[in-house]
N, C-alpha and C positions, 0 to 999 in steps of 0.2 A: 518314858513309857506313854503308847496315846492312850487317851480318853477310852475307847475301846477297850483295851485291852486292863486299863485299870478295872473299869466296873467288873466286867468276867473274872477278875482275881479276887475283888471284894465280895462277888456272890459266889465263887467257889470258897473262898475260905468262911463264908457263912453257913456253909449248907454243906458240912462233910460227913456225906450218908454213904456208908458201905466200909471197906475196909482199908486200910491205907494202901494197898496197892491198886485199890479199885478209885480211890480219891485222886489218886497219881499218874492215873493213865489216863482218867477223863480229862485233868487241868491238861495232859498232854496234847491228846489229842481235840479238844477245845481250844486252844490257844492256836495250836497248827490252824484250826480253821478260823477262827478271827484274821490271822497274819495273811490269808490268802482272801479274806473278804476287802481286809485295806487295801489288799494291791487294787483290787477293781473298784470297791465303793468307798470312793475319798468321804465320801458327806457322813458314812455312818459313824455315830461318835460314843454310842451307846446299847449295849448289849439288849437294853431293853426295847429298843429299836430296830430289832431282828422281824425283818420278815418271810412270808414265803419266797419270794422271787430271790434272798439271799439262799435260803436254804436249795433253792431247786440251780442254782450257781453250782451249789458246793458239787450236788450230787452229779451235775453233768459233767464236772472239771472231773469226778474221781471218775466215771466211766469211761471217758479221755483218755487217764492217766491207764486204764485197764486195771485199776485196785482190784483185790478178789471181791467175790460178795460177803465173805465172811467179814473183813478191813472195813466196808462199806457199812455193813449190818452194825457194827460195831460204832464206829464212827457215828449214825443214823440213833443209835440208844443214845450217844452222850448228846447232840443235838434236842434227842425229845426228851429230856433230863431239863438240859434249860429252857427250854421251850413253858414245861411246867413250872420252873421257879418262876420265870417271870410274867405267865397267867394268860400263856398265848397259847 
């Protein structure tokens, strides 16, 4: 498991606010986006190392992909969830 992807597991299993289905969907779909950040950004090695320019990655590739807005909106809560834990 990289460096990435540990920390996001050690701050999701830190900080499990909501309900276990709501805890289950965010690791889901947080982890989904970490796995598409490594493809492109080799150098990132820590979650608390997220910046804008990764998050506006995320949201061009899901416009690409033609997600709905509803996928997106969602996806975009769990983003500004860690955004908050880690004080950015």
């Amino acid at each position: 498991m990289a460096n990435l992807e540990k920390s996001l597991n050690f701050l999701l299993g830190r900080h499990k606010e909501g309900s276990f289905s709501t805890h289950a969907n965010r690791s889901v779909r947080l982890n989904q986006a970490i796995h598409t950040l490594q493809s492109r950004y080799k150098d990132l090695k820590d979650v608390s190392n997220l910046k804008t320019r990764h998050v506006d990655y995320l949201v061009q590739k899901w416009l690409a992909e033609e997600l709905s807005s509803g996928t997106i909106k969602n996806r975009m809560s769990d983003l500004r969830w860690l955004a908050r834990k880690i004080n950015k």
